[in-house]
N, CA, C and O atoms as a GROMACS GRO file, in nm:
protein
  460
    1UNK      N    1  19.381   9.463  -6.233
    1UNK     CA    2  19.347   9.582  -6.308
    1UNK      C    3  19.403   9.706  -6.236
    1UNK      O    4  19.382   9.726  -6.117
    2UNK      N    5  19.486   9.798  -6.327
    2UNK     CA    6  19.522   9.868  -6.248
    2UNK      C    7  19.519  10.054  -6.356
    2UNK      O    8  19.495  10.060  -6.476
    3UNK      N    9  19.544  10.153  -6.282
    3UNK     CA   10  19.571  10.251  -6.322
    3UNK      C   11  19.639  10.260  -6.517
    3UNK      O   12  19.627  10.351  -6.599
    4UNK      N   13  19.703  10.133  -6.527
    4UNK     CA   14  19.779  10.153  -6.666
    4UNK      C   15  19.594  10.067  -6.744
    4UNK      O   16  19.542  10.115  -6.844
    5UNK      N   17  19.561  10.000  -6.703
    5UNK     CA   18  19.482   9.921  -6.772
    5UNK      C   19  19.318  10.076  -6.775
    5UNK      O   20  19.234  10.067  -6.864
    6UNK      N   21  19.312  10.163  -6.694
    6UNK     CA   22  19.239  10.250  -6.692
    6UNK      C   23  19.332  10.367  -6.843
    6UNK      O   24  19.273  10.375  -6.951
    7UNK      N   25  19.408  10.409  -6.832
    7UNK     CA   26  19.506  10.465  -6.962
    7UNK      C   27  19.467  10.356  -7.114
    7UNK      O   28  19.424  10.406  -7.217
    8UNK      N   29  19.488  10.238  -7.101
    8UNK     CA   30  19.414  10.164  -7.208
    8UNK      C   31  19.310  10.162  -7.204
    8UNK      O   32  19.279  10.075  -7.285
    9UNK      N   33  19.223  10.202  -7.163
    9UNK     CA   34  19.088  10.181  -7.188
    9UNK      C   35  19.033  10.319  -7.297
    9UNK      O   36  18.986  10.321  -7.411
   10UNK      N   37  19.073  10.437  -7.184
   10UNK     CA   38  19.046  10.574  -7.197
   10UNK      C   39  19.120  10.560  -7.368
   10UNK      O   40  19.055  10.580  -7.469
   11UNK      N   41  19.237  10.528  -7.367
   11UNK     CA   42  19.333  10.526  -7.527
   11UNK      C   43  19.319  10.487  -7.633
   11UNK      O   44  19.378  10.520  -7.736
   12UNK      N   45  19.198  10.373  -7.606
   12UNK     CA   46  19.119  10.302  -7.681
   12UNK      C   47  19.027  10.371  -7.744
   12UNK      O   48  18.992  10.340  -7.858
   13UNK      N   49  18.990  10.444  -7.698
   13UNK     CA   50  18.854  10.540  -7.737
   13UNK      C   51  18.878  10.658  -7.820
   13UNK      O   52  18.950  10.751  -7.787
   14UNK      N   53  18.816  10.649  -7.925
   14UNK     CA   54  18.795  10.764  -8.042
   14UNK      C   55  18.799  10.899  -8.017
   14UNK      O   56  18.778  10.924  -7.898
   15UNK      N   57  18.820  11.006  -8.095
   15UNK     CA   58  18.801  11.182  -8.021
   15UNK      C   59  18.666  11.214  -8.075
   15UNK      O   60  18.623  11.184  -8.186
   16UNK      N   61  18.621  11.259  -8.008
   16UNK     CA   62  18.664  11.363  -7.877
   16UNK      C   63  18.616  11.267  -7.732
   16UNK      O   64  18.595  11.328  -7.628
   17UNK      N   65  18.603  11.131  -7.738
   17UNK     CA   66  18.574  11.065  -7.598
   17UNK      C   67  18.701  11.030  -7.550
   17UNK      O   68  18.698  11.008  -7.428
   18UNK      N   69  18.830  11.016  -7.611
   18UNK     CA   70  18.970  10.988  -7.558
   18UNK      C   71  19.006  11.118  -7.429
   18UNK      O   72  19.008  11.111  -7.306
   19UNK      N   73  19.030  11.224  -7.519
   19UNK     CA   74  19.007  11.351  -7.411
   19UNK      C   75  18.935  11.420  -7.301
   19UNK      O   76  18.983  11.463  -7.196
   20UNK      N   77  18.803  11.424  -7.346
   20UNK     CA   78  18.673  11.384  -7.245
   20UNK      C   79  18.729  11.290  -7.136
   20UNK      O   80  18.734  11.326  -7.019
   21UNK      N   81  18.760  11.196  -7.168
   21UNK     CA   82  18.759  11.143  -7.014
   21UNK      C   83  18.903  11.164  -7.023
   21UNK      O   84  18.900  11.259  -6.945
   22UNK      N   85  19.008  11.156  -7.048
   22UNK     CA   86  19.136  11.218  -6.995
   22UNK      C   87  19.095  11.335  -6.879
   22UNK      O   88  19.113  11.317  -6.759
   23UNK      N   89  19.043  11.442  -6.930
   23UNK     CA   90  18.970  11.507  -6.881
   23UNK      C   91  18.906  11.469  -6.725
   23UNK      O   92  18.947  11.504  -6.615
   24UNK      N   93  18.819  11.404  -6.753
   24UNK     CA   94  18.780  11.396  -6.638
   24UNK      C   95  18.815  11.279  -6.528
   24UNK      O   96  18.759  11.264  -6.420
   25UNK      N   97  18.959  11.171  -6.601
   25UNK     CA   98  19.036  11.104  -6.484
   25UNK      C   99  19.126  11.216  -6.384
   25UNK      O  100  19.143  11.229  -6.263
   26UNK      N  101  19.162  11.276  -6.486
   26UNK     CA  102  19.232  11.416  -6.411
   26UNK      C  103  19.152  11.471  -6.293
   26UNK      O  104  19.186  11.492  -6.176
   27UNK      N  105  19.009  11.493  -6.371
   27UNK     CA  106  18.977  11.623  -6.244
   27UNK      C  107  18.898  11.537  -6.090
   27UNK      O  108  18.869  11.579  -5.978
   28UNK      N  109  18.886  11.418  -6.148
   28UNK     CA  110  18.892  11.309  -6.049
   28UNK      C  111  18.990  11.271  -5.960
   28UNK      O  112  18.964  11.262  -5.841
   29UNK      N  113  19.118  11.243  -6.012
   29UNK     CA  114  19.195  11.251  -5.930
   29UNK      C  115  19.261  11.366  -5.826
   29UNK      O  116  19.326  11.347  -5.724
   30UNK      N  117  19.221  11.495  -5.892
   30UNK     CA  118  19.254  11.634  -5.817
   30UNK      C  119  19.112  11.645  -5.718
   30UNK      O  120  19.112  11.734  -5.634
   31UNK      N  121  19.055  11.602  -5.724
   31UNK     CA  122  18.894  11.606  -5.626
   31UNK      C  123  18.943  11.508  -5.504
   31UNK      O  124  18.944  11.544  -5.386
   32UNK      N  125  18.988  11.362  -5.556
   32UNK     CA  126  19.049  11.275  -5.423
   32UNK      C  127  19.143  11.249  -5.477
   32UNK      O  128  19.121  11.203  -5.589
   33UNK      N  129  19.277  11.259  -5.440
   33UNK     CA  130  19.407  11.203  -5.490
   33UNK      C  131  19.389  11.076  -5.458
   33UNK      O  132  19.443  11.011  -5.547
   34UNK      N  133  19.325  10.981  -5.352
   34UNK     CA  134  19.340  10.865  -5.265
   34UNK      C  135  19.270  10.785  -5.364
   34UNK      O  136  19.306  10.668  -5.352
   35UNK      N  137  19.147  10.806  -5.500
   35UNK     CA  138  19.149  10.743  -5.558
   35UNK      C  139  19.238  10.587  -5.621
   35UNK      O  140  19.351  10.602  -5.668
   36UNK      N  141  19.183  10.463  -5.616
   36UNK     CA  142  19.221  10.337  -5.672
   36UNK      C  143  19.180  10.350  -5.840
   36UNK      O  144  19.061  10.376  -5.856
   37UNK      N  145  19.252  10.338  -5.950
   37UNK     CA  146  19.197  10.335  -6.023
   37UNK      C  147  19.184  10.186  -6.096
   37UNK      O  148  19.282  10.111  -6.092
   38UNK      N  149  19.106  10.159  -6.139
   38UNK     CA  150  19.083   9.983  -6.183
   38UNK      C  151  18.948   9.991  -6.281
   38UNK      O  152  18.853  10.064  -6.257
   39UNK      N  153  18.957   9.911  -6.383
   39UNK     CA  154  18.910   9.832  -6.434
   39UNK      C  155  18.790   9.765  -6.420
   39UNK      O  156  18.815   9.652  -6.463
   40UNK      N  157  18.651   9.769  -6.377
   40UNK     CA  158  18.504   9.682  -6.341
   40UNK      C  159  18.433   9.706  -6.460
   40UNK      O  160  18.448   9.803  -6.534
   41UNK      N  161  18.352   9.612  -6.475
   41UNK     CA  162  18.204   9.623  -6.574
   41UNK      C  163  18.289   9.667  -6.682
   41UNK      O  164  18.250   9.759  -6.753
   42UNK      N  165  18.404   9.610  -6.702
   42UNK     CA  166  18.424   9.684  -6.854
   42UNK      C  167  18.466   9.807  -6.892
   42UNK      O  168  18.478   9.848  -7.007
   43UNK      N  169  18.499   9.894  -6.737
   43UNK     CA  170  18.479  10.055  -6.762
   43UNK      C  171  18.557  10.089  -6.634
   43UNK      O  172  18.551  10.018  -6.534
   44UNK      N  173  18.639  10.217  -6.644
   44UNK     CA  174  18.711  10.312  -6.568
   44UNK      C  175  18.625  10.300  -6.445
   44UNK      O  176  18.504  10.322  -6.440
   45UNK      N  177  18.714  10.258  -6.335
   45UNK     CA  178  18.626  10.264  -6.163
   45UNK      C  179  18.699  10.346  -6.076
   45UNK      O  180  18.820  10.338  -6.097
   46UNK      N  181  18.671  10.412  -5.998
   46UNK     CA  182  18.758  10.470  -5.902
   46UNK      C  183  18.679  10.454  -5.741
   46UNK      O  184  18.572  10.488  -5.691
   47UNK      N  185  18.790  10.388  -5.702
   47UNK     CA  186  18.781  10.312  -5.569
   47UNK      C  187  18.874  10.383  -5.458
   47UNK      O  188  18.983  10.439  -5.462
   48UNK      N  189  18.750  10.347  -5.322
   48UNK     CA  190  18.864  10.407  -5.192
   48UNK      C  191  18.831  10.331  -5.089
   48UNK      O  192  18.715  10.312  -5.052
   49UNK      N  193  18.953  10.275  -5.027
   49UNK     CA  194  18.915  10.212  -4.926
   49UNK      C  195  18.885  10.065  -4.964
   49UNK      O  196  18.858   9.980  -4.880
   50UNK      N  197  18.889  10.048  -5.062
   50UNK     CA  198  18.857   9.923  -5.124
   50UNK      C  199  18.712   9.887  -5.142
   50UNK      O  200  18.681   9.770  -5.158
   51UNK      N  201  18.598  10.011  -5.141
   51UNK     CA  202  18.516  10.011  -5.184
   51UNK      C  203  18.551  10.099  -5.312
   51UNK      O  204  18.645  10.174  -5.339
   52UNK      N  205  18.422  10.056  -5.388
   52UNK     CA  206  18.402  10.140  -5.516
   52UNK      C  207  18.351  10.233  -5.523
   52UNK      O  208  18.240  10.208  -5.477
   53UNK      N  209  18.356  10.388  -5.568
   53UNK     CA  210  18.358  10.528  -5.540
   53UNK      C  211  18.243  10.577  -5.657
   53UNK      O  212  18.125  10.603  -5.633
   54UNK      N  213  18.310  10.582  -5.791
   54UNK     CA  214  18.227  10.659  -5.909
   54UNK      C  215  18.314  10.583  -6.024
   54UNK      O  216  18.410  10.509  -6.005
   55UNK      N  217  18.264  10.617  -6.130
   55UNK     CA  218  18.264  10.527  -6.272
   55UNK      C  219  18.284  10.653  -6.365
   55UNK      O  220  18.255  10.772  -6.351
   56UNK      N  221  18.346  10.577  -6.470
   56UNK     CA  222  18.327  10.656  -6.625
   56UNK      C  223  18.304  10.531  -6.692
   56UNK      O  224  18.361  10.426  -6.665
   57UNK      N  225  18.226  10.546  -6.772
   57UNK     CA  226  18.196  10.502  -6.907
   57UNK      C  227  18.185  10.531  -7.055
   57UNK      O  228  18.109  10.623  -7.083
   58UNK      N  229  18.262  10.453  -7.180
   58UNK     CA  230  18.219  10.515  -7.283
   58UNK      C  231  18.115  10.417  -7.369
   58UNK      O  232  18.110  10.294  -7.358
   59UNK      N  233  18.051  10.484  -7.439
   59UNK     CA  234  17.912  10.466  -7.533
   59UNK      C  235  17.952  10.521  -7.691
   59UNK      O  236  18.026  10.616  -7.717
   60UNK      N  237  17.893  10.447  -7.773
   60UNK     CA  238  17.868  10.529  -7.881
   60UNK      C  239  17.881  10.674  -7.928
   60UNK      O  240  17.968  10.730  -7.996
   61UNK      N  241  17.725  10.732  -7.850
   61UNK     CA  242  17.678  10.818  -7.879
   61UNK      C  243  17.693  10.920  -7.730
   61UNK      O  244  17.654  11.036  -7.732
   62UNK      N  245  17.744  10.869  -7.625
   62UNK     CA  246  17.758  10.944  -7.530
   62UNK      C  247  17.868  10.873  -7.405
   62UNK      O  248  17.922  10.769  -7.443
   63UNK      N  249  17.907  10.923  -7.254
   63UNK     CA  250  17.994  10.903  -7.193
   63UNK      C  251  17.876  10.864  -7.039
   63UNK      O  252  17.762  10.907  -7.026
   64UNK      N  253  17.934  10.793  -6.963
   64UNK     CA  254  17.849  10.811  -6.893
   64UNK      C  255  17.889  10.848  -6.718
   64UNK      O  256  17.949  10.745  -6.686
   65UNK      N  257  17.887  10.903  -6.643
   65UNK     CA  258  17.927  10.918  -6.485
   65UNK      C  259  17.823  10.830  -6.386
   65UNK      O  260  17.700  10.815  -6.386
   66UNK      N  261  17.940  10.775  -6.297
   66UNK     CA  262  17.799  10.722  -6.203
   66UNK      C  263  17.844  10.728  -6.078
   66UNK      O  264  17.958  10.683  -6.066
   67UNK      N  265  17.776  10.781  -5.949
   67UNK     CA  266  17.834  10.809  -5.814
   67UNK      C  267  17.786  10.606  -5.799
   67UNK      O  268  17.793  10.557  -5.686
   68UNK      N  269  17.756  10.545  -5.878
   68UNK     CA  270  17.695  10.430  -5.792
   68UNK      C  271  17.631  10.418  -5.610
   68UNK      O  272  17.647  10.357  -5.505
   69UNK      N  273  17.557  10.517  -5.668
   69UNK     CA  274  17.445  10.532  -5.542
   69UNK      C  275  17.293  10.617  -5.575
   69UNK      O  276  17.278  10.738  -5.592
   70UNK      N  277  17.202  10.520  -5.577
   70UNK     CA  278  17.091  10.595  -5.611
   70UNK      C  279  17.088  10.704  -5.540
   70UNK      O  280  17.079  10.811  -5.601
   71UNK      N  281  17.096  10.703  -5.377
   71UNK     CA  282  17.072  10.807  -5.280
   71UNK      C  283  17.148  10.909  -5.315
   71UNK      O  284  17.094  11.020  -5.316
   72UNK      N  285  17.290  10.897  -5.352
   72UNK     CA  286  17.355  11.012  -5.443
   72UNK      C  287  17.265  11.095  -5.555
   72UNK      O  288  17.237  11.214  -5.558
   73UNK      N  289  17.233  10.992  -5.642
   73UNK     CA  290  17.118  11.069  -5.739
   73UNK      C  291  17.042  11.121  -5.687
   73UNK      O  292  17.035  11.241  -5.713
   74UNK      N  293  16.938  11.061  -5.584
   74UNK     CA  294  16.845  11.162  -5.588
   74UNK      C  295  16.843  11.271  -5.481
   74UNK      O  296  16.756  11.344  -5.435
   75UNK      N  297  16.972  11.255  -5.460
   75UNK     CA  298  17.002  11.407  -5.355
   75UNK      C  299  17.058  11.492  -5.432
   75UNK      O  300  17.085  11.603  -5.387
   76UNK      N  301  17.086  11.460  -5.558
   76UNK     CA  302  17.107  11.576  -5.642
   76UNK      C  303  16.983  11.592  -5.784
   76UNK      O  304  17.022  11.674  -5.866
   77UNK      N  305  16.906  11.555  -5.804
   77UNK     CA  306  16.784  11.546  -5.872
   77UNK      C  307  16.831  11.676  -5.917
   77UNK      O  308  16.894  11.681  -6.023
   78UNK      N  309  16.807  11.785  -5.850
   78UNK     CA  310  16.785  11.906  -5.922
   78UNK      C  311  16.946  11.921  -5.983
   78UNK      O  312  16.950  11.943  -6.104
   79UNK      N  313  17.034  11.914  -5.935
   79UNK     CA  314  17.177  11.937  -6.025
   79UNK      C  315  17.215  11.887  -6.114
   79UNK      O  316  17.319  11.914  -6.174
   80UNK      N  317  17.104  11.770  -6.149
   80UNK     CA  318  17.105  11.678  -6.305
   80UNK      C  319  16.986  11.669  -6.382
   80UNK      O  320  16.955  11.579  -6.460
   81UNK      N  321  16.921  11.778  -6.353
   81UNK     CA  322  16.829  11.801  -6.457
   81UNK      C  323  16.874  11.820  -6.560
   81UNK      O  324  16.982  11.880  -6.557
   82UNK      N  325  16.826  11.785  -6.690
   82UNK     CA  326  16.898  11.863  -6.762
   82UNK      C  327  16.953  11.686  -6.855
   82UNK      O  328  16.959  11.681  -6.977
   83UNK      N  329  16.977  11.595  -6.787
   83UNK     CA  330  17.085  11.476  -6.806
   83UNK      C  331  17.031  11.422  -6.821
   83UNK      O  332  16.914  11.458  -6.811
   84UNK      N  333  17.068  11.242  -6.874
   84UNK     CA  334  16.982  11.143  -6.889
   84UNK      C  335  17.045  11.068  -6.788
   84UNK      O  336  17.156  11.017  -6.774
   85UNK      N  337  16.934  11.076  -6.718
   85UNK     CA  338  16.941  10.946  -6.585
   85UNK      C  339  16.902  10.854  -6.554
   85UNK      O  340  16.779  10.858  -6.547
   86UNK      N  341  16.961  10.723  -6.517
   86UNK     CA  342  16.942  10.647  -6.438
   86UNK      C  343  16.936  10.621  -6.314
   86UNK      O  344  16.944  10.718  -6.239
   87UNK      N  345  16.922  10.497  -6.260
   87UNK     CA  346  16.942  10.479  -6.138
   87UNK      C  347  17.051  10.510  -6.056
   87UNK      O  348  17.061  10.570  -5.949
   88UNK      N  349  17.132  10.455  -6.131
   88UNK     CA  350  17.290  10.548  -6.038
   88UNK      C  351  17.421  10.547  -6.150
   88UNK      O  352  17.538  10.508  -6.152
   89UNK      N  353  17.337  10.608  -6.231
   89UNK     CA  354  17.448  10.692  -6.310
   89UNK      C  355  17.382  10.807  -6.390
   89UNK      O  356  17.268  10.835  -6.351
   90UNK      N  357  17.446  10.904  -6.527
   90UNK     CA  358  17.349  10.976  -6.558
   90UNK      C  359  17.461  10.942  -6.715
   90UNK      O  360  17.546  10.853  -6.714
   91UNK      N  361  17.442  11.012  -6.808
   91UNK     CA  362  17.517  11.067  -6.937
   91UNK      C  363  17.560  11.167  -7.002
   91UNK      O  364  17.484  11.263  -7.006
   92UNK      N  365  17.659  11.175  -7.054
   92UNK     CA  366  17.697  11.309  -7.059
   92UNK      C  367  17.772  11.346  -7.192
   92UNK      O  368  17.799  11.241  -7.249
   93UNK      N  369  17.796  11.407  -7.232
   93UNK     CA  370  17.857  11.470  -7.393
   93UNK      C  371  17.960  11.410  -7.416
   93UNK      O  372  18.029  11.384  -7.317
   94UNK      N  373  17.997  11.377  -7.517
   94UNK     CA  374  18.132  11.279  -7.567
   94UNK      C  375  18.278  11.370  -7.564
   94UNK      O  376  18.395  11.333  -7.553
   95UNK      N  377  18.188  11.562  -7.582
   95UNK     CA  378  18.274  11.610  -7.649
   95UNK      C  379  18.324  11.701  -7.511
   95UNK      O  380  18.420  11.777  -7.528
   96UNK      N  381  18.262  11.696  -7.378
   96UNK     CA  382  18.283  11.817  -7.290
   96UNK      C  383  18.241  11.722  -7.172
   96UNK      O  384  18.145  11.650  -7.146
   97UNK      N  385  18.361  11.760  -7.114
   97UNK     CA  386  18.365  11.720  -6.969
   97UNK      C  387  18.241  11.779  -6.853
   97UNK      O  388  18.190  11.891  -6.863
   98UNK      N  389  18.222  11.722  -6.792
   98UNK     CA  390  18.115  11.784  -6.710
   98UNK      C  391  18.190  11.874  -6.605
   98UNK      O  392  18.311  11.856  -6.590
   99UNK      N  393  18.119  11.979  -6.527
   99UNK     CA  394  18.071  12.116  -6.516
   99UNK      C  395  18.214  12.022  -6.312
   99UNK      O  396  18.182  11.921  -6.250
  100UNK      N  397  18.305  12.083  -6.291
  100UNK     CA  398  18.373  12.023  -6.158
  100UNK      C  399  18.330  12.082  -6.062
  100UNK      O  400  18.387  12.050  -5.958
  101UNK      N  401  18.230  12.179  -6.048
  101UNK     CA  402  18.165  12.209  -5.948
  101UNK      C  403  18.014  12.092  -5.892
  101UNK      O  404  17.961  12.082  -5.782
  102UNK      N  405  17.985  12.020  -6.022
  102UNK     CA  406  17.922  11.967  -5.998
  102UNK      C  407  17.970  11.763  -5.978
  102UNK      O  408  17.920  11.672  -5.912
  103UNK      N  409  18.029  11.766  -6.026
  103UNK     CA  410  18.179  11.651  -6.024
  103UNK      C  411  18.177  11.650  -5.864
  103UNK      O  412  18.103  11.570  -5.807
  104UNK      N  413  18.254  11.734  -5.796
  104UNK     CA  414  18.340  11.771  -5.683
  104UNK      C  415  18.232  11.730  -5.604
  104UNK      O  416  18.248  11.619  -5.554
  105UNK      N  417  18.079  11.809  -5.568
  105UNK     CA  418  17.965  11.730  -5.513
  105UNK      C  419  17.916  11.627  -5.523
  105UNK      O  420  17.889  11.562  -5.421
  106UNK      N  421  17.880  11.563  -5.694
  106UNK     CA  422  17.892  11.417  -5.647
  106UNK      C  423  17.996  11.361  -5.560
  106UNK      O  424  17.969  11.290  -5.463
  107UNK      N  425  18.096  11.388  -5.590
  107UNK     CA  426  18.172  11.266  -5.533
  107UNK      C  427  18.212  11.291  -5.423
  107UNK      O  428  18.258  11.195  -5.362
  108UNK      N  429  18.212  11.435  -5.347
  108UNK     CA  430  18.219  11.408  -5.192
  108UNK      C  431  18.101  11.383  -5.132
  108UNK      O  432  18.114  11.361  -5.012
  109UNK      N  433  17.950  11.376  -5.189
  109UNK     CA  434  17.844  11.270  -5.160
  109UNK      C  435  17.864  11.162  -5.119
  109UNK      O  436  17.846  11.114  -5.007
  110UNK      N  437  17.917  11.107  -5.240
  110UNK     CA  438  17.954  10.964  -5.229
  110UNK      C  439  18.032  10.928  -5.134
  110UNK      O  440  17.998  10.834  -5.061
  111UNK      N  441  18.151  10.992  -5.114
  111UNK     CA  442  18.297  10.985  -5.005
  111UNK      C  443  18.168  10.990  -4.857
  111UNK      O  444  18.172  10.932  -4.748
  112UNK      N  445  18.102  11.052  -4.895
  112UNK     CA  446  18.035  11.093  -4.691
  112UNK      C  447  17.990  10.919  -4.699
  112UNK      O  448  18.034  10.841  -4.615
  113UNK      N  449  17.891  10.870  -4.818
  113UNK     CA  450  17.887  10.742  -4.796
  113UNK      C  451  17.987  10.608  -4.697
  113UNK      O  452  17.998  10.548  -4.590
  114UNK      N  453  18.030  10.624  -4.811
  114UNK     CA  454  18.162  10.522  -4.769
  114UNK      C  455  18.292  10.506  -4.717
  114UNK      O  456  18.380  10.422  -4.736
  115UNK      N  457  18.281  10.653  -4.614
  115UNK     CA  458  18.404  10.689  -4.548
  115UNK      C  459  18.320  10.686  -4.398
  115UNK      O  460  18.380  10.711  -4.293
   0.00000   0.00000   0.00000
């Protein structure tokens, strides 16, 4: 699974979720260029180090982000109010990318993890 099989996935998907996450493979990759991009669970993964980093997902009715780390979540509790959360992911608008100030913190959360 590689970077082209992440482009089919995202290409696959209806508007406004095709763009949406265009959208936000982009501002993912400008946050860590060192990003792996691949294919897991069915859904866009971005990997470093050969661990696994953060997720996109698409849904129906919504998109979903996940630092895959609870401890990520709940060190940001208050910066995802507002979201529907889970354990280690949350959901987000089909039609609007989420907020890269808040992007950029998850995921150098996550990076302090697994670096």
């Amino acid at each position: 699974m590689s970077a082209d099989d992440v482009t089919a996935y995202i290409e696959a998907q209806d508007e406004p979720k095709r763009t949406t996450l265009l959208a936000m493979r982009a501002m993912l990759l400008e946050i860590e260029p060192g990003f792996e991009q691949v294919i897991a669970w069915n859904s866009p993964q971005f990997k470093i180090g050969g661990k696994y980093a953060v997720g996109l997902c698409a849904f129906k009715n919504h998109l979903t982000f996940s630092p895959q780390s609870p401890e990520v979540m709940l060190s940001h509790a208050d910066d995802l109010a507002g979201y529907t959360v889970s354990k280690s992911s949350f959901q987000f608008k089909v039609d609007e990318p989420l907020p890269r100030a808040l992007v950029e913190k998850l995921v150098k959360a996550r990076l302090a993890e697994l670096i």
